[in-house]
PDB file of N, CA, C, O and CB in Angstrom:
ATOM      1  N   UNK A   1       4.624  16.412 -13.413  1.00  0.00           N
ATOM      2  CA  UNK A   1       3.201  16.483 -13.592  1.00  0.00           C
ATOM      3  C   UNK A   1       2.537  16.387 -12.220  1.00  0.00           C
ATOM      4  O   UNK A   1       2.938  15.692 -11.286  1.00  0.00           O
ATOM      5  CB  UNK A   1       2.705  15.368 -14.543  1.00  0.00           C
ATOM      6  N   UNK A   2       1.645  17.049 -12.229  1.00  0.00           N
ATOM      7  CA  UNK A   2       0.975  17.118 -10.790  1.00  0.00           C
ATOM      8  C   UNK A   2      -0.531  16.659 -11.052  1.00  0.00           C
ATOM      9  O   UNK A   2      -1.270  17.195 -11.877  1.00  0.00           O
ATOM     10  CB  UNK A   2       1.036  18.769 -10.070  1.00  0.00           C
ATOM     11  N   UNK A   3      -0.921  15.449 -10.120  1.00  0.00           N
ATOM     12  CA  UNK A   3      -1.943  14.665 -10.203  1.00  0.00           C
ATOM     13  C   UNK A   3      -2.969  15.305  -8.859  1.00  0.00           C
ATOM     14  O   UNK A   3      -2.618  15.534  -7.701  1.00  0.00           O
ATOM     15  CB  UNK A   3      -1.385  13.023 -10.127  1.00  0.00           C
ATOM     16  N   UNK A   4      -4.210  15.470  -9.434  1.00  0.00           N
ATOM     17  CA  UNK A   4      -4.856  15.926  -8.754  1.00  0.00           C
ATOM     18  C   UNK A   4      -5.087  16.861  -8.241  1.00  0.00           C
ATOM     19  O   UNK A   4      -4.322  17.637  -8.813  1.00  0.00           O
ATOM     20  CB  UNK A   4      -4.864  15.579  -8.356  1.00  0.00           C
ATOM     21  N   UNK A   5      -6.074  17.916  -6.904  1.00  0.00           N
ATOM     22  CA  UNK A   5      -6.567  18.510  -6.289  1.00  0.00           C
ATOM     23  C   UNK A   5      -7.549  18.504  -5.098  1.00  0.00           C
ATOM     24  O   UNK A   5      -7.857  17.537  -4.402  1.00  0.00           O
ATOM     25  CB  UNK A   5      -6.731  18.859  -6.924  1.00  0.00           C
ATOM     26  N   UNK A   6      -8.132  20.235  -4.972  1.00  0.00           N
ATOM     27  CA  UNK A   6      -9.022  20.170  -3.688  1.00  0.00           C
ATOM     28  C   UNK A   6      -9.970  18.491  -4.050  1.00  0.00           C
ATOM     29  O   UNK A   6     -10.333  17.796  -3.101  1.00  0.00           O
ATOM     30  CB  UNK A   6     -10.285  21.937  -3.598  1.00  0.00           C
ATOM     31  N   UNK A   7     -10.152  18.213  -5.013  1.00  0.00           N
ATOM     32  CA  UNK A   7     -11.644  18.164  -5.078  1.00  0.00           C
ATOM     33  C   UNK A   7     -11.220  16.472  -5.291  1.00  0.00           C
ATOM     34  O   UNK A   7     -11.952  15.611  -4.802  1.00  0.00           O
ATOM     35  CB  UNK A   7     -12.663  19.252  -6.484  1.00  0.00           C
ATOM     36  N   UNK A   8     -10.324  16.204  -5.846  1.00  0.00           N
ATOM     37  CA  UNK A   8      -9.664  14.599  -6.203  1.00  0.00           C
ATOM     38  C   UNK A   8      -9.501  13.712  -4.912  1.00  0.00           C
ATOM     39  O   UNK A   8      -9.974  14.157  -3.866  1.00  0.00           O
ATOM     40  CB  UNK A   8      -7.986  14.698  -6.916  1.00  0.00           C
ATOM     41  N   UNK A   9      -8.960  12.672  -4.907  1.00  0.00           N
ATOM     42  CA  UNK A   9      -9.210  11.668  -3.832  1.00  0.00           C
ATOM     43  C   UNK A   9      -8.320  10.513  -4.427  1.00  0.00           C
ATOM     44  O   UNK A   9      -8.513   9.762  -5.383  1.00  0.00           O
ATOM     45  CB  UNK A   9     -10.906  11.251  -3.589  1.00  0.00           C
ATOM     46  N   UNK A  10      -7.226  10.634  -3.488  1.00  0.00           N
ATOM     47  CA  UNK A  10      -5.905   9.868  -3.626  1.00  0.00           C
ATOM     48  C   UNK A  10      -6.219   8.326  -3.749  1.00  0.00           C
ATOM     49  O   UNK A  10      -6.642   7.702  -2.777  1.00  0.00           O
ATOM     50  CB  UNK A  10      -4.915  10.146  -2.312  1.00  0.00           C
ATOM     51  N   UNK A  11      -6.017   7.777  -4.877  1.00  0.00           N
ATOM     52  CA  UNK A  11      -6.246   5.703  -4.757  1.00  0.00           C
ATOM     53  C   UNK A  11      -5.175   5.297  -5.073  1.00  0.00           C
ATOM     54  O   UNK A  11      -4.667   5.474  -6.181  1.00  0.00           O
ATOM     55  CB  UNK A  11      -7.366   4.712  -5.868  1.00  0.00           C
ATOM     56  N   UNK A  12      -4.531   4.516  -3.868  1.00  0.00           N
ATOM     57  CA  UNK A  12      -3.922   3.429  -3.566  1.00  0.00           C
ATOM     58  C   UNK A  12      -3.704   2.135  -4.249  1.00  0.00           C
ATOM     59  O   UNK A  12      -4.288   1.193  -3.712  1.00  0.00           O
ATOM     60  CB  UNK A  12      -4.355   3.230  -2.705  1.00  0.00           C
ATOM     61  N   UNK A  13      -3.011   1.860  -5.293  1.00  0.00           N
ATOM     62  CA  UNK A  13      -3.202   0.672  -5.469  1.00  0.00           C
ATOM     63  C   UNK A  13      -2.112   0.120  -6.510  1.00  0.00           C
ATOM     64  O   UNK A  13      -0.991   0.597  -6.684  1.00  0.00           O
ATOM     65  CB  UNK A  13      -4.565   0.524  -5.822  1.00  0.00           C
ATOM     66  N   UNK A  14      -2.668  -0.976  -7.159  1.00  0.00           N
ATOM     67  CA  UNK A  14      -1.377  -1.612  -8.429  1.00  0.00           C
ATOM     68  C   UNK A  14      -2.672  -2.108  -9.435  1.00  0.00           C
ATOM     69  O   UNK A  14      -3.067  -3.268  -9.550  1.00  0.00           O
ATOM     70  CB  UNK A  14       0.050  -3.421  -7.755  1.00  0.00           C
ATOM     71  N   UNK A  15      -3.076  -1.219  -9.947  1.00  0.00           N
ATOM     72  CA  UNK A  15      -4.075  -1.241 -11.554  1.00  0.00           C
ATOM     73  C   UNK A  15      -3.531  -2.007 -12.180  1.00  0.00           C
ATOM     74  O   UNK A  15      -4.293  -2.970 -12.258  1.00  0.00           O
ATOM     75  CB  UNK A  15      -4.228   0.035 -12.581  1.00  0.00           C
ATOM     76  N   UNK A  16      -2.345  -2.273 -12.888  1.00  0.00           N
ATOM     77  CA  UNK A  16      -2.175  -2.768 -13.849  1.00  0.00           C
ATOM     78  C   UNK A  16      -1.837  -4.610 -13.466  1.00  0.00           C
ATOM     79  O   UNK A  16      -1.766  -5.510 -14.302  1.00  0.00           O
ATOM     80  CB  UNK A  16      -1.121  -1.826 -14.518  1.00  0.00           C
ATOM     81  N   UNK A  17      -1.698  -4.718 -12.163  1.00  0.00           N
ATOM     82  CA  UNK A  17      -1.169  -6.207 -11.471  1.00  0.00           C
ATOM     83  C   UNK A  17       0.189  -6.251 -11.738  1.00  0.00           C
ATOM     84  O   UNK A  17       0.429  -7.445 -11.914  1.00  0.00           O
ATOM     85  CB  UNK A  17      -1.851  -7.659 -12.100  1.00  0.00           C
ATOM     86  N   UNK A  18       0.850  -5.841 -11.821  1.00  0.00           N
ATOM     87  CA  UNK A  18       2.707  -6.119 -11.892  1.00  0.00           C
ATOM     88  C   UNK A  18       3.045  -5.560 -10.773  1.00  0.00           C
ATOM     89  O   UNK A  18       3.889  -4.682 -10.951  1.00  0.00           O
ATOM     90  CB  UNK A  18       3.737  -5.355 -13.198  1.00  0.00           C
ATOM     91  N   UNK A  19       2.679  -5.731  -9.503  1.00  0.00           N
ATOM     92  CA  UNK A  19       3.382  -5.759  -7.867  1.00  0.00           C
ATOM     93  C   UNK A  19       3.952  -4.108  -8.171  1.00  0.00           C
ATOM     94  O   UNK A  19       5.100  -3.928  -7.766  1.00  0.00           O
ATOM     95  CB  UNK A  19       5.042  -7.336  -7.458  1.00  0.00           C
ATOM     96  N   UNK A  20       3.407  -3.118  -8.712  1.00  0.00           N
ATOM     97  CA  UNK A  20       3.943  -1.796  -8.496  1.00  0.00           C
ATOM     98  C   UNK A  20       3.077  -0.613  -7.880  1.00  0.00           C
ATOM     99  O   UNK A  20       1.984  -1.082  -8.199  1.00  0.00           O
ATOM    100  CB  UNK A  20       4.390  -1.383  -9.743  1.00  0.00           C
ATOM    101  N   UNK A  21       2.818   0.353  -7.354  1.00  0.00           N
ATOM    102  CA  UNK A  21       2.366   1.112  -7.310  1.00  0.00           C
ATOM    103  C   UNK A  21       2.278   1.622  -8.286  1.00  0.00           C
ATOM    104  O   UNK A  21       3.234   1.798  -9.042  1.00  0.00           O
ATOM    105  CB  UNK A  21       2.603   1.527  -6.662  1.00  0.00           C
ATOM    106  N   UNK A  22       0.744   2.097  -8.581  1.00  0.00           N
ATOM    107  CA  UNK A  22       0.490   3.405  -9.895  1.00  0.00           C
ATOM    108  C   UNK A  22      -0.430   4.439  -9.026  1.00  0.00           C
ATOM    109  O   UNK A  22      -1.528   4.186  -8.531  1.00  0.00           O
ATOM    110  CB  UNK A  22      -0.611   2.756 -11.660  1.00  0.00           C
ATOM    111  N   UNK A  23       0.303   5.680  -8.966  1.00  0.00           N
ATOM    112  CA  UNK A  23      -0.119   6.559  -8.336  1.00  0.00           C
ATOM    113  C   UNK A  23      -1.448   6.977  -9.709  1.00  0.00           C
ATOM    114  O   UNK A  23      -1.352   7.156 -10.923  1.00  0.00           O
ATOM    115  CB  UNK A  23       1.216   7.658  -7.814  1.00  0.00           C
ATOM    116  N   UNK A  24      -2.686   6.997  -8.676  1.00  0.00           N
ATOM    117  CA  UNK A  24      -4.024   7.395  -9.163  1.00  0.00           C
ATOM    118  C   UNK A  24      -4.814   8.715  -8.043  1.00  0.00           C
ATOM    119  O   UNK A  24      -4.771   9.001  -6.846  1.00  0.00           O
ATOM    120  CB  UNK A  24      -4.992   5.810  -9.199  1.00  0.00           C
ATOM    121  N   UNK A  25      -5.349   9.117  -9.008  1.00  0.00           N
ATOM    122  CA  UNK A  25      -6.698   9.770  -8.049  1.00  0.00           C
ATOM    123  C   UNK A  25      -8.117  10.203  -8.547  1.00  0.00           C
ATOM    124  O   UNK A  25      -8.181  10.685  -9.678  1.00  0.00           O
ATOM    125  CB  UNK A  25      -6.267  11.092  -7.435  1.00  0.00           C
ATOM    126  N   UNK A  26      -9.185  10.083  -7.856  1.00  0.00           N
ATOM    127  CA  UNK A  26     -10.454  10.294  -8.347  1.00  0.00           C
ATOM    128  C   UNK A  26     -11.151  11.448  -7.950  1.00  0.00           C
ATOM    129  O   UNK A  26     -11.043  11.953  -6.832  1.00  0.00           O
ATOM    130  CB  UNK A  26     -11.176   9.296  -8.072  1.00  0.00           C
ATOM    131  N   UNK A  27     -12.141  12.034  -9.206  1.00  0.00           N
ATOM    132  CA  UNK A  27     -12.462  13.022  -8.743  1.00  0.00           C
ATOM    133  C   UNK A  27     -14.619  12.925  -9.483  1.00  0.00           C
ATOM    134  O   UNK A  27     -15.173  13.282 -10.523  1.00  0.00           O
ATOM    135  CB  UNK A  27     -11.077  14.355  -9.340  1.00  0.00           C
ATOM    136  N   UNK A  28     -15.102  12.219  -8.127  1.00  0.00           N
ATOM    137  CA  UNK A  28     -16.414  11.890  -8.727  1.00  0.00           C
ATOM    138  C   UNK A  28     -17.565  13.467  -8.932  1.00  0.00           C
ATOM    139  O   UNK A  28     -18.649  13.318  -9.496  1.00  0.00           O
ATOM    140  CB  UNK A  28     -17.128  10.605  -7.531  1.00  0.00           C
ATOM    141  N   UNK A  29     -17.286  14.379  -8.589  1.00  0.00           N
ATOM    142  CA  UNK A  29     -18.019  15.707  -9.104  1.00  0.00           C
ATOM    143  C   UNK A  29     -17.809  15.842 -10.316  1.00  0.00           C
ATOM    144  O   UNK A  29     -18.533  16.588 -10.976  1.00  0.00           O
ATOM    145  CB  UNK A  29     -17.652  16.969  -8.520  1.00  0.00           C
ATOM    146  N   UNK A  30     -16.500  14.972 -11.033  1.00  0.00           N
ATOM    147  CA  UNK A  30     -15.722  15.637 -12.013  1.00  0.00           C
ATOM    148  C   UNK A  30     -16.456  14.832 -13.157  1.00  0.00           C
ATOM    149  O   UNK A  30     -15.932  14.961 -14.263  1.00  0.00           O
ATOM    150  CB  UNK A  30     -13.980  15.513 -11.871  1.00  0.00           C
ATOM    151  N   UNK A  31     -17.641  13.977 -13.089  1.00  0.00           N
ATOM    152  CA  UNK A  31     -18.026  13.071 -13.638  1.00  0.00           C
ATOM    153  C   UNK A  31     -17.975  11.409 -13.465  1.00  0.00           C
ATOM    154  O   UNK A  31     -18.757  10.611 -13.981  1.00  0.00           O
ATOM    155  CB  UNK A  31     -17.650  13.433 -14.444  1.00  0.00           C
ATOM    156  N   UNK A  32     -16.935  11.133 -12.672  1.00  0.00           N
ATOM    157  CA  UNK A  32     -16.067  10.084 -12.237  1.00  0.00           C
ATOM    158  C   UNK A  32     -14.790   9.959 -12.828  1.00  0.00           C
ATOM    159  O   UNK A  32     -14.477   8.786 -13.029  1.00  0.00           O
ATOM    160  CB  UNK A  32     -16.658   8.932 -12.389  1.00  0.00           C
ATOM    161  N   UNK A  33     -14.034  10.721 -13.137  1.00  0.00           N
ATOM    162  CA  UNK A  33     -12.545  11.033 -13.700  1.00  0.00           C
ATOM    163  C   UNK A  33     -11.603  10.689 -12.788  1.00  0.00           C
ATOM    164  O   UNK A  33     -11.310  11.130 -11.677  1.00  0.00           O
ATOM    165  CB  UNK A  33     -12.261  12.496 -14.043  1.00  0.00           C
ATOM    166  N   UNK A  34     -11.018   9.467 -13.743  1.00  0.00           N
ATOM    167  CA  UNK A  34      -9.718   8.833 -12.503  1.00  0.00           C
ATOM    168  C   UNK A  34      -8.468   9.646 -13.904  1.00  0.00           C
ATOM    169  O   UNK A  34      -8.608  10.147 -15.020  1.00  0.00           O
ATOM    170  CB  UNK A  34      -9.586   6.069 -12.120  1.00  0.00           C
ATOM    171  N   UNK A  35      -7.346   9.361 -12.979  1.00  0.00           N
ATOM    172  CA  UNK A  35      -6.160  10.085 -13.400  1.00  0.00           C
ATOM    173  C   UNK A  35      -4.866   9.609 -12.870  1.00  0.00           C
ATOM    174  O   UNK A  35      -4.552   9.773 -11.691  1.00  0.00           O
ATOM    175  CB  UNK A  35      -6.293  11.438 -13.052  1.00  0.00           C
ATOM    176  N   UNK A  36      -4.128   9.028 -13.727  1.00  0.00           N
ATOM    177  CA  UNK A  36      -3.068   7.883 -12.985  1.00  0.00           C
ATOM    178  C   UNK A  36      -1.985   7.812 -13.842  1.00  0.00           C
ATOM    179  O   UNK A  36      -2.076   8.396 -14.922  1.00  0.00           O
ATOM    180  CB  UNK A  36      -3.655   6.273 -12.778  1.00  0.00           C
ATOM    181  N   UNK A  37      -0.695   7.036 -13.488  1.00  0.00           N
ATOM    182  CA  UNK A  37       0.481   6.901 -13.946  1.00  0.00           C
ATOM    183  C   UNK A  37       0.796   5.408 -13.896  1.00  0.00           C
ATOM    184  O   UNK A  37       1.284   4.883 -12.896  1.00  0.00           O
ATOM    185  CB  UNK A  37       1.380   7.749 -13.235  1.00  0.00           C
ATOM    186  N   UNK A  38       0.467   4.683 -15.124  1.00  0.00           N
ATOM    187  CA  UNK A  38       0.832   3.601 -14.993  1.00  0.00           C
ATOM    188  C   UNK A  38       1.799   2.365 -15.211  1.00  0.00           C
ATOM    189  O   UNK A  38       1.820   1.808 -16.309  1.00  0.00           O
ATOM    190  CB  UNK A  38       0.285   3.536 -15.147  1.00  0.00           C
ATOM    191  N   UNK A  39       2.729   1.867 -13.996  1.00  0.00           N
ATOM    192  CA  UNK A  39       3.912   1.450 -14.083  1.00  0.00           C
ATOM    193  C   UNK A  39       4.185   0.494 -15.832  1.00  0.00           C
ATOM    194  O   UNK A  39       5.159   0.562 -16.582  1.00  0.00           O
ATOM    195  CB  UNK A  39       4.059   0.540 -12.595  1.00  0.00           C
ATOM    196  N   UNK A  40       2.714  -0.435 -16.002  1.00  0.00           N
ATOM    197  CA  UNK A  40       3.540  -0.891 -17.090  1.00  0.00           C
ATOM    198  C   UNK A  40       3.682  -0.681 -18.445  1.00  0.00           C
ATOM    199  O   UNK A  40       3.972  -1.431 -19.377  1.00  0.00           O
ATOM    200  CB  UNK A  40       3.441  -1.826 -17.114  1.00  0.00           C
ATOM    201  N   UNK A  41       3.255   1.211 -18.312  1.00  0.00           N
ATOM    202  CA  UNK A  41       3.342   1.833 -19.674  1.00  0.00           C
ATOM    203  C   UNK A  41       4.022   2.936 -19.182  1.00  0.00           C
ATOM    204  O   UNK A  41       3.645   4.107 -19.211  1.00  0.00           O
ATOM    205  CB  UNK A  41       1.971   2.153 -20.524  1.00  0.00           C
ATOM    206  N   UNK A  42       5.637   2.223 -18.467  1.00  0.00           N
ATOM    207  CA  UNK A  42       6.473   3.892 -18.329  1.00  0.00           C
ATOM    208  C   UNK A  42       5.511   4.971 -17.426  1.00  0.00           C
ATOM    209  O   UNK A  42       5.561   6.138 -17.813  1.00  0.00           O
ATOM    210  CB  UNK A  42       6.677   4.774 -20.200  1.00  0.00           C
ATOM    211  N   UNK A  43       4.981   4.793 -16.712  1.00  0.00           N
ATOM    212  CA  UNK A  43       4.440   6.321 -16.035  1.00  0.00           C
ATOM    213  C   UNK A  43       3.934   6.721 -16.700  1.00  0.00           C
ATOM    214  O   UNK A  43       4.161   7.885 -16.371  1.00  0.00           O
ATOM    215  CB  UNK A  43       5.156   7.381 -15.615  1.00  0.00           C
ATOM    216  N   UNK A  44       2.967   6.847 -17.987  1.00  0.00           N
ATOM    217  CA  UNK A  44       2.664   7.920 -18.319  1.00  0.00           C
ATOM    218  C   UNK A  44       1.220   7.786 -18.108  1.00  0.00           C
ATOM    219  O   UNK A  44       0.471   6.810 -18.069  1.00  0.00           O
ATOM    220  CB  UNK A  44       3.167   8.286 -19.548  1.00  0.00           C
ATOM    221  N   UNK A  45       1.064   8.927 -17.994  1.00  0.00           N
ATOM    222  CA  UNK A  45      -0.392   9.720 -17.781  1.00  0.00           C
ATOM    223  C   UNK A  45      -1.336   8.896 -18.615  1.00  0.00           C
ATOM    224  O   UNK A  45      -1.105   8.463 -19.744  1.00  0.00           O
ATOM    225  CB  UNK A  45      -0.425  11.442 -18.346  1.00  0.00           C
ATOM    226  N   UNK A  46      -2.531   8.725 -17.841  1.00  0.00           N
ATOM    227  CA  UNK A  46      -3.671   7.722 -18.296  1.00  0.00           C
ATOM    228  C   UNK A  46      -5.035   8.571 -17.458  1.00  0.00           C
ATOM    229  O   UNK A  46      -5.127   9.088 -16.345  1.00  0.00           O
ATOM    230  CB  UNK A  46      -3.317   5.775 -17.647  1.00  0.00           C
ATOM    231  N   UNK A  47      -5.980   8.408 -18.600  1.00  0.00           N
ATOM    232  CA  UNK A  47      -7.469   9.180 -18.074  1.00  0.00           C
ATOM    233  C   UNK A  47      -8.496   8.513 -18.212  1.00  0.00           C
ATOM    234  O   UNK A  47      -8.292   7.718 -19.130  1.00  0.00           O
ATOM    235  CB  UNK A  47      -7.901  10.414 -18.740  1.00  0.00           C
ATOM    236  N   UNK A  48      -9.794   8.361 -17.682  1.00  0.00           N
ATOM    237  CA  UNK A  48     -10.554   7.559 -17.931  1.00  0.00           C
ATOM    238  C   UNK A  48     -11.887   8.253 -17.067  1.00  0.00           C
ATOM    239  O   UNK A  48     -11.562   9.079 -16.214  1.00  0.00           O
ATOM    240  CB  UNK A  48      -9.962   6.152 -17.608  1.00  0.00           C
ATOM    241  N   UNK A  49     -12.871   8.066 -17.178  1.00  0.00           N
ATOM    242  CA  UNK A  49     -14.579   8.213 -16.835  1.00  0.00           C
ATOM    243  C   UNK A  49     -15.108   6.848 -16.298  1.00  0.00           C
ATOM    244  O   UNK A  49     -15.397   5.962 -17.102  1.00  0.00           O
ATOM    245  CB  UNK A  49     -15.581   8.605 -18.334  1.00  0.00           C
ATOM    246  N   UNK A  50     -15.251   6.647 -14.863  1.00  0.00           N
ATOM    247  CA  UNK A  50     -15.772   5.469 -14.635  1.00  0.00           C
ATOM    248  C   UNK A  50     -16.509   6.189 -13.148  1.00  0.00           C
ATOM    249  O   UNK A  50     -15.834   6.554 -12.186  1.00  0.00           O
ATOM    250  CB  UNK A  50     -14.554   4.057 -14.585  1.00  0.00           C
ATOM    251  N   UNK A  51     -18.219   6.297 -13.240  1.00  0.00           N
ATOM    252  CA  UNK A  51     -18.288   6.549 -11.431  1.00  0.00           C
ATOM    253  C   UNK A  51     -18.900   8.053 -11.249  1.00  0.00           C
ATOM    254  O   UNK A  51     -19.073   8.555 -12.360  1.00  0.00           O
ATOM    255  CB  UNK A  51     -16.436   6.517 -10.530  1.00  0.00           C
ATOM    256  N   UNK A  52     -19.078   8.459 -10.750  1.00  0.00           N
ATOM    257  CA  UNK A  52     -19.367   9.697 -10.659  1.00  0.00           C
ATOM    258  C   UNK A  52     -20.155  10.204  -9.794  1.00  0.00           C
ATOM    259  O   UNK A  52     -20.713   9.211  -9.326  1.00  0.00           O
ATOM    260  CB  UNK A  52     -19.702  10.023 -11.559  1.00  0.00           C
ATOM    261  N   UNK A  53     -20.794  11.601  -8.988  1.00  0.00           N
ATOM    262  CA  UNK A  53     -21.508  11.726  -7.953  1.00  0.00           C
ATOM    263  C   UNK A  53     -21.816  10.501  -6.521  1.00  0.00           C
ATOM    264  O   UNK A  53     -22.936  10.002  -6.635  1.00  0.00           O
ATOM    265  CB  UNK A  53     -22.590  12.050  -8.671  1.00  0.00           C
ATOM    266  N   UNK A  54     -21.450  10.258  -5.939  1.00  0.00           N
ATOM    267  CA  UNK A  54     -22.015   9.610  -5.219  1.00  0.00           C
ATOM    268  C   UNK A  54     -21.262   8.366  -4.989  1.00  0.00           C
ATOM    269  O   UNK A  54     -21.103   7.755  -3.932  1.00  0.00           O
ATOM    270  CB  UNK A  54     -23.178   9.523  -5.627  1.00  0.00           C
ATOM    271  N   UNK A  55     -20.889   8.139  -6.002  1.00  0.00           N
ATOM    272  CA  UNK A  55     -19.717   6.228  -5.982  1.00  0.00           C
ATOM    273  C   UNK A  55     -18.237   6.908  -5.365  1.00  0.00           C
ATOM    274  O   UNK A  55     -17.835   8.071  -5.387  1.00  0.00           O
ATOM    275  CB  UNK A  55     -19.157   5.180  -8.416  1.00  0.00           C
ATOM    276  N   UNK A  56     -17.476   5.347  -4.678  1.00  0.00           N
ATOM    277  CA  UNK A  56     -16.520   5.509  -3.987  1.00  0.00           C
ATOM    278  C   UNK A  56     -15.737   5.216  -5.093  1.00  0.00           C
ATOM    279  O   UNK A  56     -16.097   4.810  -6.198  1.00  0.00           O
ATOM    280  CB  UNK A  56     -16.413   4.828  -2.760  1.00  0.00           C
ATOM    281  N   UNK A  57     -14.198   5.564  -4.514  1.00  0.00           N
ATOM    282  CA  UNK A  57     -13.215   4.790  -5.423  1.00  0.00           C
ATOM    283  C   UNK A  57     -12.749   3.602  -4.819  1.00  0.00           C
ATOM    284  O   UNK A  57     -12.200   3.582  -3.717  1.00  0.00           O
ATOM    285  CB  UNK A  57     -12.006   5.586  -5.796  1.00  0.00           C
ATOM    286  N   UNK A  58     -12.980   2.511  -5.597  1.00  0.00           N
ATOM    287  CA  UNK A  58     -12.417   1.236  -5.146  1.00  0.00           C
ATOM    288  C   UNK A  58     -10.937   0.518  -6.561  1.00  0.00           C
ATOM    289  O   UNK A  58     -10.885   0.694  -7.778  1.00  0.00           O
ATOM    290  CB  UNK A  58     -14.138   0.044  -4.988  1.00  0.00           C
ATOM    291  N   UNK A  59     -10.039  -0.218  -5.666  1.00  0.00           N
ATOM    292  CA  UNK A  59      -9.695  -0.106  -6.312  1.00  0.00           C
ATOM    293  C   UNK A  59      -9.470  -2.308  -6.756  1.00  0.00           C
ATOM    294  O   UNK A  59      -8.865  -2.947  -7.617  1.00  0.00           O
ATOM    295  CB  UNK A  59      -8.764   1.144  -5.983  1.00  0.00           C
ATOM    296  N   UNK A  60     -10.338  -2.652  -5.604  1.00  0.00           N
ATOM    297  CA  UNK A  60     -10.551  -4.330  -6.145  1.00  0.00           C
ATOM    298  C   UNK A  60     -12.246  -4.221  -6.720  1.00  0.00           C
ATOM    299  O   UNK A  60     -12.802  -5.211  -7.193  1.00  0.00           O
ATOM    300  CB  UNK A  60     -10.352  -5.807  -4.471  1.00  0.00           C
TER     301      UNK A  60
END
């Protein structure tokens, strides 16, 4: 599966708190659409609307 594009914006971090990386990325034109793989549900693909035009991605 391929996460992201031109327009997305790579976030860094451990979402779920279990010391793992979950590869995420945001795409705020897109409405605020994050898009991620999260370690403590197996990797799988997770979507969500938080943010949009103008907001950064943070990830504390």
């Amino acid at each position: 599966m391929a996460l992201g594009g031109p327009a997305w914006q790579l976030v860094a971090g451990d979402i779920d708190g279990d010391s793992k990386a979950d590869p995420m990325v945001y795409n705020p034109a897109a409405g605020g659409v994050w898009r991620g793989l999260i370690s403590t549900m197996g990797y799988i693909e997770m979507e969500g609307e938080f943010g949009g035009p103008g907001y950064d991605a943070v990830t504390e």
